[in-house]
N, C-alpha and C positions, 0 to 999 in steps of 0.2 A: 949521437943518439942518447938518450935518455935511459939511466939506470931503471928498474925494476922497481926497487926503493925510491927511487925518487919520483917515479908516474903514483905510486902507493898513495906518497905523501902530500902530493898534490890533489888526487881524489880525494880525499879526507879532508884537506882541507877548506874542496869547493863544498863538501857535501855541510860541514859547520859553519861556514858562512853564511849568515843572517840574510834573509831574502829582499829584495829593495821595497823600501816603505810606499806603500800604495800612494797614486798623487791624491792630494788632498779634494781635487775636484776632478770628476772626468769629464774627458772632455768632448766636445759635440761634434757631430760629424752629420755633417752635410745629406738626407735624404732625398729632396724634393725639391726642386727649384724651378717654380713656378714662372716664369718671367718671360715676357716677350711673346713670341710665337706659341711655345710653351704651355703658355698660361692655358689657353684650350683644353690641352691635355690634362688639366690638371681638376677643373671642374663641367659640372653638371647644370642646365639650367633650370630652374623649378618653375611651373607656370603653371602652377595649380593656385586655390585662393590663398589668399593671406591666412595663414593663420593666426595673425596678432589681430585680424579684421582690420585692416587697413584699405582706406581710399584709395587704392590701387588696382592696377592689370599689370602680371607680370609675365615677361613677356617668355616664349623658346627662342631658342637660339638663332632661328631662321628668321622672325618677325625683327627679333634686336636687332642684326647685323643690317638687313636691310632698312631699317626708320634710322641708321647709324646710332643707335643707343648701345652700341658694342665694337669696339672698335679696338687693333690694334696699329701702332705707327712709330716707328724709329724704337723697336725694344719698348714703348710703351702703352699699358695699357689702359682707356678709356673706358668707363663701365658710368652708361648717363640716364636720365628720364625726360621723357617726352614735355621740353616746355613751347610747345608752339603750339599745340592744339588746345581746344577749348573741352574739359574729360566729361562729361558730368556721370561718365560709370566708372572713374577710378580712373587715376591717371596713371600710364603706361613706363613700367618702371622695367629692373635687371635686378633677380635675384639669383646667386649660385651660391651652388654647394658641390664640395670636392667629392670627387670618386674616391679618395680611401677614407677611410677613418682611424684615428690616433687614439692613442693612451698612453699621456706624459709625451714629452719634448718641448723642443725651444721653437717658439713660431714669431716668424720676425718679418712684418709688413712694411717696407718702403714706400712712402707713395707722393708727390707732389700735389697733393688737391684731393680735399674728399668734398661731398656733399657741404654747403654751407651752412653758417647758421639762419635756417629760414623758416618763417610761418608753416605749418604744416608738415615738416618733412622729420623723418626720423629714420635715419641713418644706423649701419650698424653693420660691426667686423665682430664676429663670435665665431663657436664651436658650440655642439649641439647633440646629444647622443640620444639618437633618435630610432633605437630596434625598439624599445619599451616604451609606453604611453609617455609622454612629459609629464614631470619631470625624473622620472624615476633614475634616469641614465645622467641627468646634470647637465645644465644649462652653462658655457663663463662667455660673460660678454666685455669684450675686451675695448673695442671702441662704440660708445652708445651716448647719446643725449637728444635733445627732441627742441622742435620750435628755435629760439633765438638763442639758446643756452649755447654759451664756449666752455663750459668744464664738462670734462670726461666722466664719466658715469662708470665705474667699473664690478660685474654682480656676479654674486654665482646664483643660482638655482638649484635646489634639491630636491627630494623625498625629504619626510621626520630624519628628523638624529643627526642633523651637520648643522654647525654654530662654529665662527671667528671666535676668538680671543686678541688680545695683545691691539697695536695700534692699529695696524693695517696698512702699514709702512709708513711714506709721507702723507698722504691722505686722509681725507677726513671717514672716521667711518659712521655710515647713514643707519645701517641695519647689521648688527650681528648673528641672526638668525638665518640660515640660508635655504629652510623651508616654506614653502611657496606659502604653506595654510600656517604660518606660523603667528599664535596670538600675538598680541600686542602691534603688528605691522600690520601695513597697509597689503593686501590680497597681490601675492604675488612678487610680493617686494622682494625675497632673498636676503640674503647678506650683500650689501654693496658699501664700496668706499666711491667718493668724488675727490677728484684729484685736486691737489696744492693750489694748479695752474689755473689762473680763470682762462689761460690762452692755450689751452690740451684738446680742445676740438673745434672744428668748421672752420668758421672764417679768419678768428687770427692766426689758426696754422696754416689754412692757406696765404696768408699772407706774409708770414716769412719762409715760405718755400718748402711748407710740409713738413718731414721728420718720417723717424722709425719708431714704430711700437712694437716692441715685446715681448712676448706672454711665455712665462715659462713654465712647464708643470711637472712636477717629479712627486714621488710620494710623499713627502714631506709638507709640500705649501703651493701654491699657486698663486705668481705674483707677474706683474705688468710694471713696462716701465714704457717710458714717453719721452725721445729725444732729438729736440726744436733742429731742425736742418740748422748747421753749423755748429752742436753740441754732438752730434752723435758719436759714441766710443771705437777707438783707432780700431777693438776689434772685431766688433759690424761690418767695417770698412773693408777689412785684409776676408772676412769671410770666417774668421776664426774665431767665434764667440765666447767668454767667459763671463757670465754671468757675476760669478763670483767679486769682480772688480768694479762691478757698476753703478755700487752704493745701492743705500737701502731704493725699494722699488716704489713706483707711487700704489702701488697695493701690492696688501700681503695678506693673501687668507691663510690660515692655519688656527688649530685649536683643537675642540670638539668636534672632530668629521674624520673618517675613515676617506681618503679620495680614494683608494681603490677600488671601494665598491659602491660612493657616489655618482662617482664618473667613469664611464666608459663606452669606448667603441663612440668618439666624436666628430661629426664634421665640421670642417669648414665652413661657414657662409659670411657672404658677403652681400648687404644688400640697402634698398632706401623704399621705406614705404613710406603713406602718408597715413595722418591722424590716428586712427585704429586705439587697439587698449590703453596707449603712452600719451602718444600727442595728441589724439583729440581729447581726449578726459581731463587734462589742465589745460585744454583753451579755453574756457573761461579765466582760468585763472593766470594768465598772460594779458597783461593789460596792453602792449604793442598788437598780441595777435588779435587779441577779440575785440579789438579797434578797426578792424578790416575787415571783417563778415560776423555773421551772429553763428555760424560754425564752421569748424574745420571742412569738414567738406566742398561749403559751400566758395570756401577759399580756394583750395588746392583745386577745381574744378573751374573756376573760372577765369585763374590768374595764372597763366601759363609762363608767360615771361619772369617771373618769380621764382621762377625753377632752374633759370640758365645755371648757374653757378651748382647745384645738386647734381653733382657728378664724382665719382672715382677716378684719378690719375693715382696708376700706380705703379711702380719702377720694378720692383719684384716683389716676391711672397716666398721667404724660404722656411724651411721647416726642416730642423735638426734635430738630433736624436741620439742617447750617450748610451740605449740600448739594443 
């Protein structure tokens, strides 16, 4: 047994013992894991109108499963639009939005195939904080681009008083302003970077077998990163994300902006409309598209078969969290 003196000397000297240095990053931990059967549970379907005013009809969840523009099969999930009919009221698409809403985490999309790059179609993986009018809550769109375009588009949305600085990681940055009425931009623009890649969206990701996109957001910055199936990092794979190892991101917003009180209480959405405020407003100025109808509409309405390939194959959707 232990002397008196000696338990003494030992309290004393756990009590002086220097506490262990915090790790340098903490680490994520697994909340939501969207995937497969799953994936149901996980969102909501919205069938109200567009609000980008897009050429579309989107559809509830009972109309989608049945015309199979919602599908799941072998752990995967298929999320499509209507190309065999002929639309002329908006062609019948799949948008959702998750039943919870976030502030800050790691949201990390898997998927084999998204929408391609095609006349009329404009696709899009975001988050959305939607109790207050828009944009007052913050818009960040994480996978976005329109018509024939293969580069990634990546923007935030604000109210007054949030502006980037610095590069915007690899990416080119478009707008440093990230309020929607911000002079000098174009109405609505945001702050956005376009990625490095000219091959970071539609069709040549589908054509080497998809990738994982990343969107991380902590108080500090709000960054995306894009990695081509057969690049993705060992720990995506293992389920054990460190962010901190993944090299700079293809966007980095940070600067003038407060995120905790730009953004908050965000959903998920995932969806494809057509033409509306993006795409149809530079189809003129798409020399492929506006070589195939004198508008958007009148494209996406009568060329159904142009739509095969606008679809979502997605392996999972997880969403981690360090607090």
């Amino acid at each position: 047994m232990y002397s008196t003196s000696l338990l003494i000397f030992t309290l004393l000297l756990t009590l002086a013992s220097p506490a262990p240095a915090p790790s340098a990053t903490a680490s994520y931990t697994l909340i939501d894991n969207c995937s497969g059967a799953s994936f149901l549970s996980c969102f909501d379907f919205f069938s109200s109108a567009d609000p980008t005013h897009g050429f579309v009809h989107y559809l509830n969840q009972a109309d989608a499963q049945a015309q199979n523009l919602f599908t799941i099969t072998d752990d995967t999930v298929k999320i499509s639009v209507d190309s065999t009919n002929i639309t002329p009221d908006g062609r019948a698409s799949v948008r959702l939005q998750s039943k919870k809403l976030y502030n800050r985490g790691l949201f990390v999309l898997d998927l084999v195939h998204m929408p391609a790059s095609t006349c009329g179609s404009w696709p899009s993986f975001w988050t959305l904080g939607s109790a207050k009018p828009w944009p007052e809550n913050g818009e960040i769109d994480i996978i976005e681009a329109v018509n024939t375009d293969t580069t990634n588009h990546m923007t935030l949305h604000t109210s007054d008083g949030c502006s980037i600085t610095g590069a915007g990681g690899q990416g080119r940055v478009v707008t440093q302003n990230c309020f929607v009425g911000a002079a000098g931009q174009p109405a609505n623009a945001g702050c956005g970077v376009e990625s490095a890649s000219a091959a970071s969206f539609g069709s040549p990701v589908n054509a080497a077998g998809g990738g994982v996109y990343a969107m991380e957001w902590t108080a500090e910055r709000i960054a995306v990163w894009f990695f081509p199936r057969g690049s993705v990092m060992g720990d995506l794979v293992a389920g054990t994300p460190d962010p901190s190892t993944w090299g700079p991101p293809d966007a980095s917003f940070q600067g003038d902006c407060d995120l905790s009180t730009h953004f908050v209480d965000h959903s998920l959405l995932i969806d494809t409309t057509f033409c509306g405020d993006w795409a149809g407003s530079v189809w003129s100025s798409n020399p492929i598209c506006s070589a195939l109808a004198p508008t958007c509409a009148d494209y996406v309405a009568n060329n159904p078969a142009a739509f095969a390939e606008s679809y979502w194959q997605i392996n999972s959707l997880k969403i981690f969290s360090q607090w």
